[in-house]
PQR file with spaces between the fields and no chain letter, atoms N, CA, C, O and H, PARSE charges and radii, in Angstrom:
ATOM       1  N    UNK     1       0.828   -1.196    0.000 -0.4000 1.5000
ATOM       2  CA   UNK     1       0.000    0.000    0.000 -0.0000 2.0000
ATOM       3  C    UNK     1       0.870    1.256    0.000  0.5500 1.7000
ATOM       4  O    UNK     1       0.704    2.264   -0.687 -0.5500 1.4000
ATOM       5  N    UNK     2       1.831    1.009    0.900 -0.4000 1.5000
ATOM       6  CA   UNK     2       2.668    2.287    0.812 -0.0000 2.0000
ATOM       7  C    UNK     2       3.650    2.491   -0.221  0.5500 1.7000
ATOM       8  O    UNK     2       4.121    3.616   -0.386 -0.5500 1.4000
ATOM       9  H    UNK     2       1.965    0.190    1.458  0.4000 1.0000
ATOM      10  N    UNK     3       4.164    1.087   -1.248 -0.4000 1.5000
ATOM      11  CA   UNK     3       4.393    1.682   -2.412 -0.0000 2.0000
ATOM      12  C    UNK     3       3.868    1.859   -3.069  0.5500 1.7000
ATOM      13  O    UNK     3       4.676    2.328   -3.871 -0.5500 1.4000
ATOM      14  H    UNK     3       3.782    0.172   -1.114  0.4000 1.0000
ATOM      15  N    UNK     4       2.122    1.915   -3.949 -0.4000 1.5000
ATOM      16  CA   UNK     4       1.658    1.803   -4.588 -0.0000 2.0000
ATOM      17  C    UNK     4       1.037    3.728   -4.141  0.5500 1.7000
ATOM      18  O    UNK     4       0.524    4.506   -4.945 -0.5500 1.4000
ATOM      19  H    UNK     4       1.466    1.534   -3.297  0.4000 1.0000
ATOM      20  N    UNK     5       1.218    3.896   -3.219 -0.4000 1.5000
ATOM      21  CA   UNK     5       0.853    5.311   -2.526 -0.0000 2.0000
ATOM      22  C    UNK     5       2.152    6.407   -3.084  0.5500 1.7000
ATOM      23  O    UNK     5       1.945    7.550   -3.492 -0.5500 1.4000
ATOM      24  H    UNK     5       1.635    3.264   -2.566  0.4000 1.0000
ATOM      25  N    UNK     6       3.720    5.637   -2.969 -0.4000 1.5000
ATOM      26  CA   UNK     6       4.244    6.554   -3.011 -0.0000 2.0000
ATOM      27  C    UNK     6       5.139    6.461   -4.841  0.5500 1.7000
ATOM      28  O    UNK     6       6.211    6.952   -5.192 -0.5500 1.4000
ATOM      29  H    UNK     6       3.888    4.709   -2.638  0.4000 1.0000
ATOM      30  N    UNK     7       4.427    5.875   -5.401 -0.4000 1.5000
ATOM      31  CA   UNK     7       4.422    5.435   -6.851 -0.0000 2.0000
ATOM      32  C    UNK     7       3.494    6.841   -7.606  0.5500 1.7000
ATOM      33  O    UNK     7       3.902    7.687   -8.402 -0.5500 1.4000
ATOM      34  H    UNK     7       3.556    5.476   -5.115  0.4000 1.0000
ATOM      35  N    UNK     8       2.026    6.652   -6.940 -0.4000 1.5000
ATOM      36  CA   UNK     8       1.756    7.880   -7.355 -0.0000 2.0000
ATOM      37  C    UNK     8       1.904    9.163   -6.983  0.5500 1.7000
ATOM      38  O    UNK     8       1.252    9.983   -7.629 -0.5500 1.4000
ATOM      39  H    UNK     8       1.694    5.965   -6.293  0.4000 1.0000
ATOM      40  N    UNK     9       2.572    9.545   -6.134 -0.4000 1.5000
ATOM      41  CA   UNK     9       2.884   10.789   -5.758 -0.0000 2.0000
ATOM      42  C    UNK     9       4.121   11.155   -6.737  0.5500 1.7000
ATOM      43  O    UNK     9       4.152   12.225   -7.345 -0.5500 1.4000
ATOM      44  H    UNK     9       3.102    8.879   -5.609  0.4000 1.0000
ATOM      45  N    UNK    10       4.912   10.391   -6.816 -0.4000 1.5000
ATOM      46  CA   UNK    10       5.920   10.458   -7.650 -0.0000 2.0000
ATOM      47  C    UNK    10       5.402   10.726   -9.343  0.5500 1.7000
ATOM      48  O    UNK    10       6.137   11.281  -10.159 -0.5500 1.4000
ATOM      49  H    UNK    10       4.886    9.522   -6.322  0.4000 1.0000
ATOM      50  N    UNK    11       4.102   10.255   -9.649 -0.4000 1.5000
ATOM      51  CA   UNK    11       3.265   10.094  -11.276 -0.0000 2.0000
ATOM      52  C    UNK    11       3.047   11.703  -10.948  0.5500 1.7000
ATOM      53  O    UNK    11       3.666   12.546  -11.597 -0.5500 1.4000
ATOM      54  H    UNK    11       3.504    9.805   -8.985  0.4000 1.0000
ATOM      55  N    UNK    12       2.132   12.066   -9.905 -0.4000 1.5000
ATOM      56  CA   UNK    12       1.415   13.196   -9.818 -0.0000 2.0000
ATOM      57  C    UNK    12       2.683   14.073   -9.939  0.5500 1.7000
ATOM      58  O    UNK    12       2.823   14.626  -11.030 -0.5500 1.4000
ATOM      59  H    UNK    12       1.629   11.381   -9.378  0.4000 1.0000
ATOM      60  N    UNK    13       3.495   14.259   -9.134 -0.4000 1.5000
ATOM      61  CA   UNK    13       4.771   15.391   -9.702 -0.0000 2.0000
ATOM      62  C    UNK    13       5.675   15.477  -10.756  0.5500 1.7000
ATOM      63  O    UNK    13       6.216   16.538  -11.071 -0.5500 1.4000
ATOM      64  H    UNK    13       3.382   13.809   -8.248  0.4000 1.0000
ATOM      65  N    UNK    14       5.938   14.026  -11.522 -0.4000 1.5000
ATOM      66  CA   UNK    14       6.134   13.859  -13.170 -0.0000 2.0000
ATOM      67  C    UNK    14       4.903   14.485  -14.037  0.5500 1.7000
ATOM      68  O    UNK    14       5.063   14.871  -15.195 -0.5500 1.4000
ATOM      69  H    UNK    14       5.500   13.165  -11.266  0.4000 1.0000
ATOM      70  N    UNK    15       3.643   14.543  -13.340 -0.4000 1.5000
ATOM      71  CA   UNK    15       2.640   15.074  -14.284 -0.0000 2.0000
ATOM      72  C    UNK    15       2.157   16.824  -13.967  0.5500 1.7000
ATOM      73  O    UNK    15       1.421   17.450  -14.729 -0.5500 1.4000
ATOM      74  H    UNK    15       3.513   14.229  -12.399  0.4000 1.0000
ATOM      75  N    UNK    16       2.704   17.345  -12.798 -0.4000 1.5000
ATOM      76  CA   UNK    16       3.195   18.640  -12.830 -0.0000 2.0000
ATOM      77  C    UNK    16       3.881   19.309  -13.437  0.5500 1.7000
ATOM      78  O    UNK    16       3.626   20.389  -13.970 -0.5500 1.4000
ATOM      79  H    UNK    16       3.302   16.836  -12.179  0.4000 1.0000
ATOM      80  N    UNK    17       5.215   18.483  -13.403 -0.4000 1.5000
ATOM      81  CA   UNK    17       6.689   18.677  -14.057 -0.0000 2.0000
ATOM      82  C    UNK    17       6.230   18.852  -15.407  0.5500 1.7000
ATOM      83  O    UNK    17       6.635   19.873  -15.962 -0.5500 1.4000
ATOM      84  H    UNK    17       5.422   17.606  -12.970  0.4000 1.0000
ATOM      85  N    UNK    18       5.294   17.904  -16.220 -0.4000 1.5000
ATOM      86  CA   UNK    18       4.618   17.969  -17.538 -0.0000 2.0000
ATOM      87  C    UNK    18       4.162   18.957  -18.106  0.5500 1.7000
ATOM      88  O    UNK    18       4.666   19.448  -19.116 -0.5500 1.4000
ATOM      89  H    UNK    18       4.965   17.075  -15.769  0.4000 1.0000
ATOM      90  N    UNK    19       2.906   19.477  -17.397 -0.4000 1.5000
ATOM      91  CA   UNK    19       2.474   20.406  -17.700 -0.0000 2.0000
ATOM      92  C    UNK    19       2.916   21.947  -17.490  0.5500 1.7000
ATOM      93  O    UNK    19       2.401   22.959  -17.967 -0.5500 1.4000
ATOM      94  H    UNK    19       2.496   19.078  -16.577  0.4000 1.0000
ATOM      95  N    UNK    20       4.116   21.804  -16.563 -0.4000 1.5000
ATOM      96  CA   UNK    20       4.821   23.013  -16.300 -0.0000 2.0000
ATOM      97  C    UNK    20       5.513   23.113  -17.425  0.5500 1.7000
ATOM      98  O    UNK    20       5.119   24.109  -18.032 -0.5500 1.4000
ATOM      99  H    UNK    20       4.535   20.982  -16.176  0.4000 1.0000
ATOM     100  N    UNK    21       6.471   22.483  -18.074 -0.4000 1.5000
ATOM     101  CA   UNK    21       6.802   22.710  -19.387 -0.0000 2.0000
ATOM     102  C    UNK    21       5.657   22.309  -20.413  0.5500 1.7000
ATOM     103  O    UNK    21       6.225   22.373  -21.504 -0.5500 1.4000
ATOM     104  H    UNK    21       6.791   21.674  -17.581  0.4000 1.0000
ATOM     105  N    UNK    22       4.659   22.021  -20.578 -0.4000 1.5000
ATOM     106  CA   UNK    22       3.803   22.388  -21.965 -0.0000 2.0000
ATOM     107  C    UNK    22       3.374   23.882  -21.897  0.5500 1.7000
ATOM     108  O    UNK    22       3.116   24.650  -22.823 -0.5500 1.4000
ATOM     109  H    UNK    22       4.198   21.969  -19.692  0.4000 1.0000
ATOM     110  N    UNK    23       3.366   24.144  -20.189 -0.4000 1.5000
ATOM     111  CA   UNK    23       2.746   25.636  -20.367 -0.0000 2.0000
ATOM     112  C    UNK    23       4.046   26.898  -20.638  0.5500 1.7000
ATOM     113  O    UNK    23       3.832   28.106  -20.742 -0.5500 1.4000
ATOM     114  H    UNK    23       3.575   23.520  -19.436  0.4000 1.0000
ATOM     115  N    UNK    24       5.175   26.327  -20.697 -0.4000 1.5000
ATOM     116  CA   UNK    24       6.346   26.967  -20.938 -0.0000 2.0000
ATOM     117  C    UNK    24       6.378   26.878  -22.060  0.5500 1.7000
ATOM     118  O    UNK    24       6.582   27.947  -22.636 -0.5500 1.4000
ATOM     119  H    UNK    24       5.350   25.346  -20.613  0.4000 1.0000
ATOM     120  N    UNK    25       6.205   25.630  -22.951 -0.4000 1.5000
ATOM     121  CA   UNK    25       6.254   25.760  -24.284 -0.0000 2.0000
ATOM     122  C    UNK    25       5.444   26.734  -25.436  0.5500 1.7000
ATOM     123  O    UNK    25       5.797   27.376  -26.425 -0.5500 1.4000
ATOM     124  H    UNK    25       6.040   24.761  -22.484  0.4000 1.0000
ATOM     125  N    UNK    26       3.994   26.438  -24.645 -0.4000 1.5000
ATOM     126  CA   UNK    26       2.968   27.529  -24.882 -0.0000 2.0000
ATOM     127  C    UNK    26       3.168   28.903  -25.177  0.5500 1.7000
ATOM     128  O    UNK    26       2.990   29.541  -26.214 -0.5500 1.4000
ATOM     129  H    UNK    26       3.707   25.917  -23.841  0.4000 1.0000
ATOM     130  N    UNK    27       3.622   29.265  -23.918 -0.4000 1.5000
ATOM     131  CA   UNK    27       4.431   31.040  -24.096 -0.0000 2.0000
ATOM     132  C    UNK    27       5.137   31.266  -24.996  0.5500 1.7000
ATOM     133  O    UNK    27       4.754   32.075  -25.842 -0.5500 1.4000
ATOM     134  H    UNK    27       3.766   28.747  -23.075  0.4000 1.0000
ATOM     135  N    UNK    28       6.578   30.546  -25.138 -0.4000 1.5000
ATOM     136  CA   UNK    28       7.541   30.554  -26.063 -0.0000 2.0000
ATOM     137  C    UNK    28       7.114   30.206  -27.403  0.5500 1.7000
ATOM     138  O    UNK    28       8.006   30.227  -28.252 -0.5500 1.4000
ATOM     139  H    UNK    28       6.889   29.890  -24.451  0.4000 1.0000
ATOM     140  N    UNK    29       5.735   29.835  -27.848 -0.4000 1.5000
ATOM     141  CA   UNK    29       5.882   29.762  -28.820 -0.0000 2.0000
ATOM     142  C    UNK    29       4.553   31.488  -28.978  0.5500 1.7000
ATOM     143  O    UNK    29       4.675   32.405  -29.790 -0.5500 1.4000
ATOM     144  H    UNK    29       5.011   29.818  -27.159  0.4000 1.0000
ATOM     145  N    UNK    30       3.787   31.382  -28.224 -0.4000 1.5000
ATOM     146  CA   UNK    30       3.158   32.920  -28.251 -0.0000 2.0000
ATOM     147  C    UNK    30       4.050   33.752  -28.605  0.5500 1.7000
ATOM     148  O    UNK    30       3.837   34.482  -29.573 -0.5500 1.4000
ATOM     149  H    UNK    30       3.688   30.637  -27.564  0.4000 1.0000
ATOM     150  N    UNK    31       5.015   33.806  -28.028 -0.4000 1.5000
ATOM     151  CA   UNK    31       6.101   34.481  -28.293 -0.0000 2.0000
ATOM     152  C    UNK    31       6.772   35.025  -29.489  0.5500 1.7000
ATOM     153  O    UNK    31       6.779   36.174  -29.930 -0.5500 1.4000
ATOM     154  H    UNK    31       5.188   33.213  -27.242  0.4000 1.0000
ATOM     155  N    UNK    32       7.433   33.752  -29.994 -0.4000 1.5000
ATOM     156  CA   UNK    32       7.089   33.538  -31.204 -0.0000 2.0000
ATOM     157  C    UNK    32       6.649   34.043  -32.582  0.5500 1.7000
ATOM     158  O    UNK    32       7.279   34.544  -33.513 -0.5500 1.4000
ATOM     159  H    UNK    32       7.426   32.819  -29.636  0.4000 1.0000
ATOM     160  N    UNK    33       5.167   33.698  -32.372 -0.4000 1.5000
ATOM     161  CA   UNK    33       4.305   33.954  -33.434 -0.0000 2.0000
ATOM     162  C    UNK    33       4.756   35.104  -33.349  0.5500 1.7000
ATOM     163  O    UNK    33       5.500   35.406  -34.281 -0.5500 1.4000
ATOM     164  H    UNK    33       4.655   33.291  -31.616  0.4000 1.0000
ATOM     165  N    UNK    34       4.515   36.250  -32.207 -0.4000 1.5000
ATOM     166  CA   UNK    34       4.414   37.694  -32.409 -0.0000 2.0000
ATOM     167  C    UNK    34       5.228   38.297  -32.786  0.5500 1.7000
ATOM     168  O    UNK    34       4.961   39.344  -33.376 -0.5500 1.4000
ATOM     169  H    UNK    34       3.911   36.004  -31.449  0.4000 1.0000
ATOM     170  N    UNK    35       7.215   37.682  -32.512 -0.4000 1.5000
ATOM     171  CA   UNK    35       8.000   38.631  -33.013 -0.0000 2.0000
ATOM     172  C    UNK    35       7.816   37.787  -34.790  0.5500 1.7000
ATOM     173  O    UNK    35       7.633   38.566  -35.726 -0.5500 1.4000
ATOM     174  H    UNK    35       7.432   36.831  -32.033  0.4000 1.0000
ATOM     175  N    UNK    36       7.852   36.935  -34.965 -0.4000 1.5000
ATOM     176  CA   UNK    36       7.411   36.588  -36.384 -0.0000 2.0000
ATOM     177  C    UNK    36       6.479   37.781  -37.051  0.5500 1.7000
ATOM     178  O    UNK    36       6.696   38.772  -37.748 -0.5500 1.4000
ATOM     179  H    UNK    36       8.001   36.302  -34.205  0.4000 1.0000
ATOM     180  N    UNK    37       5.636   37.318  -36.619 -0.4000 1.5000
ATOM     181  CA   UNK    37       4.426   38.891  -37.152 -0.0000 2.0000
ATOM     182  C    UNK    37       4.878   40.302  -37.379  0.5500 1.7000
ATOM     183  O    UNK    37       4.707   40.910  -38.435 -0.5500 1.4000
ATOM     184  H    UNK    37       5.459   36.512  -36.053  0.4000 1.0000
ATOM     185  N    UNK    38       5.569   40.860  -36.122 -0.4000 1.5000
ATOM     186  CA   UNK    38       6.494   41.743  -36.547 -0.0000 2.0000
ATOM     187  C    UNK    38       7.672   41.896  -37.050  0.5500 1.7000
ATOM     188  O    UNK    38       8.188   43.010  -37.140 -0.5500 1.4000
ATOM     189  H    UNK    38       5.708   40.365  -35.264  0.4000 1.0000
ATOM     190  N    UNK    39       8.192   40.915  -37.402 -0.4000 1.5000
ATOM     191  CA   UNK    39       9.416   40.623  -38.437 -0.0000 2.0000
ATOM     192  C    UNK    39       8.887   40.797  -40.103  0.5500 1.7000
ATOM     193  O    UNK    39       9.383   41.453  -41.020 -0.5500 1.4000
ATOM     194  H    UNK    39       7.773   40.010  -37.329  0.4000 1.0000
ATOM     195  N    UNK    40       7.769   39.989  -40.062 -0.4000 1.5000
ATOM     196  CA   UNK    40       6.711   40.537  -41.253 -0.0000 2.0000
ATOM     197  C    UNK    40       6.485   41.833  -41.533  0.5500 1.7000
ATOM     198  O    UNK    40       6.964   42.497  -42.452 -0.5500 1.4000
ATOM     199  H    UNK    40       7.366   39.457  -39.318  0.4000 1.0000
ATOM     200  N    UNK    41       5.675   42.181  -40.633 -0.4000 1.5000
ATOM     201  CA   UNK    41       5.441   44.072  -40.861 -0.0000 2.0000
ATOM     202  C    UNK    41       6.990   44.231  -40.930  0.5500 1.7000
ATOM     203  O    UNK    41       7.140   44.113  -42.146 -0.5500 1.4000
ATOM     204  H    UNK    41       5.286   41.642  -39.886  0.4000 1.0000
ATOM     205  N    UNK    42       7.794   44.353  -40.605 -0.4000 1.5000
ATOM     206  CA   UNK    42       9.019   45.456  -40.933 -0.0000 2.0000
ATOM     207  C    UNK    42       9.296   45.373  -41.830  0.5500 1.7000
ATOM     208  O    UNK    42       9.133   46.324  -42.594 -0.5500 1.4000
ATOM     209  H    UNK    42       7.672   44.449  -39.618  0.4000 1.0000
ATOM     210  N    UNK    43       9.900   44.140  -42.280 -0.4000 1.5000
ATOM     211  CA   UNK    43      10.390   43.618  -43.639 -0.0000 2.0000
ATOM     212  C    UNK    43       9.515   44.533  -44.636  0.5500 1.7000
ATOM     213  O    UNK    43       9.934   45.478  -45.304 -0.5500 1.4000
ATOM     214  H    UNK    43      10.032   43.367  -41.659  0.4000 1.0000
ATOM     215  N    UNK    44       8.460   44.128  -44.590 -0.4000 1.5000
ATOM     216  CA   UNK    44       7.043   44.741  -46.103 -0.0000 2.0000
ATOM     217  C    UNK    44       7.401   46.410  -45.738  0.5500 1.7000
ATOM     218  O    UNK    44       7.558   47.090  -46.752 -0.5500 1.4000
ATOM     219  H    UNK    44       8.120   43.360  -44.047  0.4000 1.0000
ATOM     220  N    UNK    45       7.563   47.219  -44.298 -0.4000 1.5000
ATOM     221  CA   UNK    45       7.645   48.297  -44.481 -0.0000 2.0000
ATOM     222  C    UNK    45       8.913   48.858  -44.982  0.5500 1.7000
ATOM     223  O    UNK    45       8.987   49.985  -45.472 -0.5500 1.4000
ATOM     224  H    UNK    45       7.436   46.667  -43.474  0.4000 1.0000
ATOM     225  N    UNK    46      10.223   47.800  -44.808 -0.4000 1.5000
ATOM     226  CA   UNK    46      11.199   48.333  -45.523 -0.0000 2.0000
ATOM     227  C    UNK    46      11.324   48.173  -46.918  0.5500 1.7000
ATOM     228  O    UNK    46      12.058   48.929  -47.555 -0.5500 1.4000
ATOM     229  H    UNK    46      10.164   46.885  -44.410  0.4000 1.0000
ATOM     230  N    UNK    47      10.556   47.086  -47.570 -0.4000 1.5000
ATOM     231  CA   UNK    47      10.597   46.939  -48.767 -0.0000 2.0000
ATOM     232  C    UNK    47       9.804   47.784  -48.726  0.5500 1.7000
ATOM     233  O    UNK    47      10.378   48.329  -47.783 -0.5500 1.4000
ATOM     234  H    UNK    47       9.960   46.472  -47.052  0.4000 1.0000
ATOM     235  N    UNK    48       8.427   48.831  -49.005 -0.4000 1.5000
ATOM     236  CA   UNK    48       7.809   49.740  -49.293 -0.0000 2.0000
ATOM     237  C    UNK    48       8.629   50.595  -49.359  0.5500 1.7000
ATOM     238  O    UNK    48       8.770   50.980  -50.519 -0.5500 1.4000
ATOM     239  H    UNK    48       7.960   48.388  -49.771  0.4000 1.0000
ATOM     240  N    UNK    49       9.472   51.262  -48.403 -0.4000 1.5000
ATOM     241  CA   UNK    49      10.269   52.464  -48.092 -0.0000 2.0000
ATOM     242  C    UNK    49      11.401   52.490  -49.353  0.5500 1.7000
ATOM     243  O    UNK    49      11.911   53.331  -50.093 -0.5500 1.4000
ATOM     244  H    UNK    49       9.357   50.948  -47.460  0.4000 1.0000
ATOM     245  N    UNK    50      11.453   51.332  -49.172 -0.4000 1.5000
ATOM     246  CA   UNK    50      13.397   51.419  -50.569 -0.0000 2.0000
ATOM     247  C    UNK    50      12.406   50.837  -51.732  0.5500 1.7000
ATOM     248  O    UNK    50      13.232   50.503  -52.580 -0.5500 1.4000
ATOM     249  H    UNK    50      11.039   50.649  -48.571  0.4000 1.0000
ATOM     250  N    UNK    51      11.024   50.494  -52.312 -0.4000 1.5000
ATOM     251  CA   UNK    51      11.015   50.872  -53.453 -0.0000 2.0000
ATOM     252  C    UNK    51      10.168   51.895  -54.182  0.5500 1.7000
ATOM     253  O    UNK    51       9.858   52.093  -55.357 -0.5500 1.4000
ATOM     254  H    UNK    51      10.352   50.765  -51.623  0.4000 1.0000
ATOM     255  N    UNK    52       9.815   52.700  -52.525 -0.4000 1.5000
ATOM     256  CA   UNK    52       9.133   53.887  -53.164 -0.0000 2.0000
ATOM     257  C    UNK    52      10.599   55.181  -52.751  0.5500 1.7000
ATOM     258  O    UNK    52      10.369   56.380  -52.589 -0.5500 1.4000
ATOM     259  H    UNK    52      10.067   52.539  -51.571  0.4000 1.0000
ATOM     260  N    UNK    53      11.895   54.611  -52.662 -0.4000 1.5000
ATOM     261  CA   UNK    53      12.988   55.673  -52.461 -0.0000 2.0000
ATOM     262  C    UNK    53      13.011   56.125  -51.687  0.5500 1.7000
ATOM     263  O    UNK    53      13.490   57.241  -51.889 -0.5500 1.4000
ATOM     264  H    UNK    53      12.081   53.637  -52.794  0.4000 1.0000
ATOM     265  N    UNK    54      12.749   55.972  -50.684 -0.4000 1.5000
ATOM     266  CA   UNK    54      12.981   56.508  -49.185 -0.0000 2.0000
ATOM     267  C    UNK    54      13.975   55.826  -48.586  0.5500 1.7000
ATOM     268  O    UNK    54      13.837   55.292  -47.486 -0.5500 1.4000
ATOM     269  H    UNK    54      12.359   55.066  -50.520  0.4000 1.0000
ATOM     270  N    UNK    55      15.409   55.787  -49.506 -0.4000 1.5000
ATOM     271  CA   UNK    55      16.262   55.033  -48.651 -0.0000 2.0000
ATOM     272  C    UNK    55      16.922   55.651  -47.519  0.5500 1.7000
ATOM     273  O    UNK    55      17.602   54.847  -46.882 -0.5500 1.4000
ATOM     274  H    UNK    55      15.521   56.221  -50.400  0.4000 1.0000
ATOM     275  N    UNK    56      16.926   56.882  -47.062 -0.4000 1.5000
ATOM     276  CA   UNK    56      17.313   57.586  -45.950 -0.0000 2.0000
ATOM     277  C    UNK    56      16.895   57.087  -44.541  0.5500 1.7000
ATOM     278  O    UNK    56      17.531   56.818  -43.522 -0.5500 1.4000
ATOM     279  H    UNK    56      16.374   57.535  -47.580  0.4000 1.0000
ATOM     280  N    UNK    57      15.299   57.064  -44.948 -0.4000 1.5000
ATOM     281  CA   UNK    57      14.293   56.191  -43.818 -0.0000 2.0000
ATOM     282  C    UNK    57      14.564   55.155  -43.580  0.5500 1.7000
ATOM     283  O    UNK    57      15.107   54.924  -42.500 -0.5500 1.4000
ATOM     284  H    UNK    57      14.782   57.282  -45.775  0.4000 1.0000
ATOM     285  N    UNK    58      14.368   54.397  -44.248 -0.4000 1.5000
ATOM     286  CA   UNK    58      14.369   53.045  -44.875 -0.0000 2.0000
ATOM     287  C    UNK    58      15.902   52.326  -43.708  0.5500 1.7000
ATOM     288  O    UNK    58      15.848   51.474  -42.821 -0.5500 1.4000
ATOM     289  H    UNK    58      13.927   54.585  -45.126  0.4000 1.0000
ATOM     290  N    UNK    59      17.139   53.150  -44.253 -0.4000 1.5000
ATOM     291  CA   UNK    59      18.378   53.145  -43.228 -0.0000 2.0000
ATOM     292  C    UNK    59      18.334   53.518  -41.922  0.5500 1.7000
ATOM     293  O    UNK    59      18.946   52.878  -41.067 -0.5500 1.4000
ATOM     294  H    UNK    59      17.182   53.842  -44.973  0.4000 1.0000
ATOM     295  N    UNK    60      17.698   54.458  -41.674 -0.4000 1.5000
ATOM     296  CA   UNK    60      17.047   54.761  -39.998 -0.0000 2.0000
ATOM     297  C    UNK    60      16.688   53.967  -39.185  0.5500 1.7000
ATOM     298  O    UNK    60      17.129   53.599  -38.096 -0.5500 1.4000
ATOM     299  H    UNK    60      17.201   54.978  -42.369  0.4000 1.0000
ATOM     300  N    UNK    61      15.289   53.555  -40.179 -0.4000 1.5000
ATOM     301  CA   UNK    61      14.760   51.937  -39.891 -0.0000 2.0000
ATOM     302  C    UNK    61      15.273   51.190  -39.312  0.5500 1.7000
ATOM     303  O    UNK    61      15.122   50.783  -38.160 -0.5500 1.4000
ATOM     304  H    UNK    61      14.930   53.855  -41.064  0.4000 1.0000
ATOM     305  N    UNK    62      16.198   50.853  -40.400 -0.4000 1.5000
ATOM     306  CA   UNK    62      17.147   49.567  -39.950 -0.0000 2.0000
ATOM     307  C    UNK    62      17.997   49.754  -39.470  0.5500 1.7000
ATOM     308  O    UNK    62      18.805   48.826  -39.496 -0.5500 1.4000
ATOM     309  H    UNK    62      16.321   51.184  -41.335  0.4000 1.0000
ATOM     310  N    UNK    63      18.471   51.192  -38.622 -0.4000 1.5000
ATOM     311  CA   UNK    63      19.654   51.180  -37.874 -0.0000 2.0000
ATOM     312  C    UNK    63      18.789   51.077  -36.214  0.5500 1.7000
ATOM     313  O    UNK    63      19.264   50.234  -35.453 -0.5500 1.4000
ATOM     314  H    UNK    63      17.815   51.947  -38.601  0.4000 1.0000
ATOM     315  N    UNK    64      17.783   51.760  -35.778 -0.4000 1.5000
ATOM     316  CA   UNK    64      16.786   51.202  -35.288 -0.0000 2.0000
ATOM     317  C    UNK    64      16.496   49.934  -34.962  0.5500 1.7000
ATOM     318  O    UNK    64      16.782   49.709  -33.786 -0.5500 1.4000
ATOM     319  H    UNK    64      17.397   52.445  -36.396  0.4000 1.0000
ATOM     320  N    UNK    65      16.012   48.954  -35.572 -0.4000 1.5000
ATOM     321  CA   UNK    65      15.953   47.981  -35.782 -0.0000 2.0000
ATOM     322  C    UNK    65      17.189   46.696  -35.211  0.5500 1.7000
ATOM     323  O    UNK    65      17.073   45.602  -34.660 -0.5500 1.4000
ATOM     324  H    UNK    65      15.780   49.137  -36.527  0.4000 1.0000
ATOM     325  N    UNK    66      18.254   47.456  -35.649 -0.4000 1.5000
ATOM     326  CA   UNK    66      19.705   46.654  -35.376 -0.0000 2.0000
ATOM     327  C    UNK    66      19.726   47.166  -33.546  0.5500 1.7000
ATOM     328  O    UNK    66      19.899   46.260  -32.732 -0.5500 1.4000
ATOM     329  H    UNK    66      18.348   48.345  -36.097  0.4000 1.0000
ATOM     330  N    UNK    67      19.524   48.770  -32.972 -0.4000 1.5000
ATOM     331  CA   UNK    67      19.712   48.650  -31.806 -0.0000 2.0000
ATOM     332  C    UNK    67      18.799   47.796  -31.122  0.5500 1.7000
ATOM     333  O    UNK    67      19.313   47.079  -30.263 -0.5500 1.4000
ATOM     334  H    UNK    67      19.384   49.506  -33.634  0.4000 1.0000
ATOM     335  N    UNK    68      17.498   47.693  -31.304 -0.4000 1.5000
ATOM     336  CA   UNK    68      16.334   47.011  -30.747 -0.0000 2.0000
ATOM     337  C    UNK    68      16.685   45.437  -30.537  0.5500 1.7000
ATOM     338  O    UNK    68      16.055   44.872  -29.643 -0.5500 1.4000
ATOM     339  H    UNK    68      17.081   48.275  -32.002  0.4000 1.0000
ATOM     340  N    UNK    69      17.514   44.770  -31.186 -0.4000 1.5000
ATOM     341  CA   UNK    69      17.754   43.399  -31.668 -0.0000 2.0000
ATOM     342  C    UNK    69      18.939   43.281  -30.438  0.5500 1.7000
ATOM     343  O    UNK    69      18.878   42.301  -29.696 -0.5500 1.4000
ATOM     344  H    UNK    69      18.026   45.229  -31.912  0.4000 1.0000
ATOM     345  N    UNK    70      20.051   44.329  -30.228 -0.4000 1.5000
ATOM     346  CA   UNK    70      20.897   43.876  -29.792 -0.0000 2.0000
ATOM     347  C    UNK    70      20.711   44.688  -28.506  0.5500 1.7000
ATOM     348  O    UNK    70      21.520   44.763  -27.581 -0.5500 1.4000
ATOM     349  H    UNK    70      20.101   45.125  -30.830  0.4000 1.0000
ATOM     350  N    UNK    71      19.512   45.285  -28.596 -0.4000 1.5000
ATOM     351  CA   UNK    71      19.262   45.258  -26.794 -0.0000 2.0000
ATOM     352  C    UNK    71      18.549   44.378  -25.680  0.5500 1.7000
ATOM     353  O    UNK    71      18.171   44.601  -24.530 -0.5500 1.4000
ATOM     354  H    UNK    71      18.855   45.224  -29.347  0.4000 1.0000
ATOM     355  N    UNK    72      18.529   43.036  -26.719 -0.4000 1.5000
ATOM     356  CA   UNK    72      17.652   42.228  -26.111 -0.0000 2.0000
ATOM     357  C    UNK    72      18.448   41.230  -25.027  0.5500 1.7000
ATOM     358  O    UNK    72      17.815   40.409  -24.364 -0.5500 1.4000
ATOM     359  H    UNK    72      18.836   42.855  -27.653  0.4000 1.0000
């Protein structure tokens, strides 16, 4: 009885341990999606910018862009 007691206590905190990383995985991939999404928008706004000639901006942008990345 008392191993069959302490068998599942041991299941029940492997099945904590479980769901503590699916719900970690969860985030990280929320995560994810969103800088994806905004990797999208920038990209399309820098291609807009350099082929309607706004390469001045366009370089701003992306100097911008480069500090934002490496302040992470």
């Amino acid at each position: 009885m008392f191993l069959a007691k302490e068998r599942s206590m041991k299941m029940q905190e492997q099945l904590r341990e479980i769901h503590a990383y699916a719900d970690n995985l969860r985030d990280e991939q929320k995560t994810l999606a969103i800088r994806r999404h905004d990797s999208r928008h920038q990209l399309r706004m820098l291609a807009e910018l350099i082929e309607s000639g706004h390469y001045d901006e366009a370089e701003r942008h992306l100097l911008a862009l480069r500090k934002e990345v490496e302040s992470r």
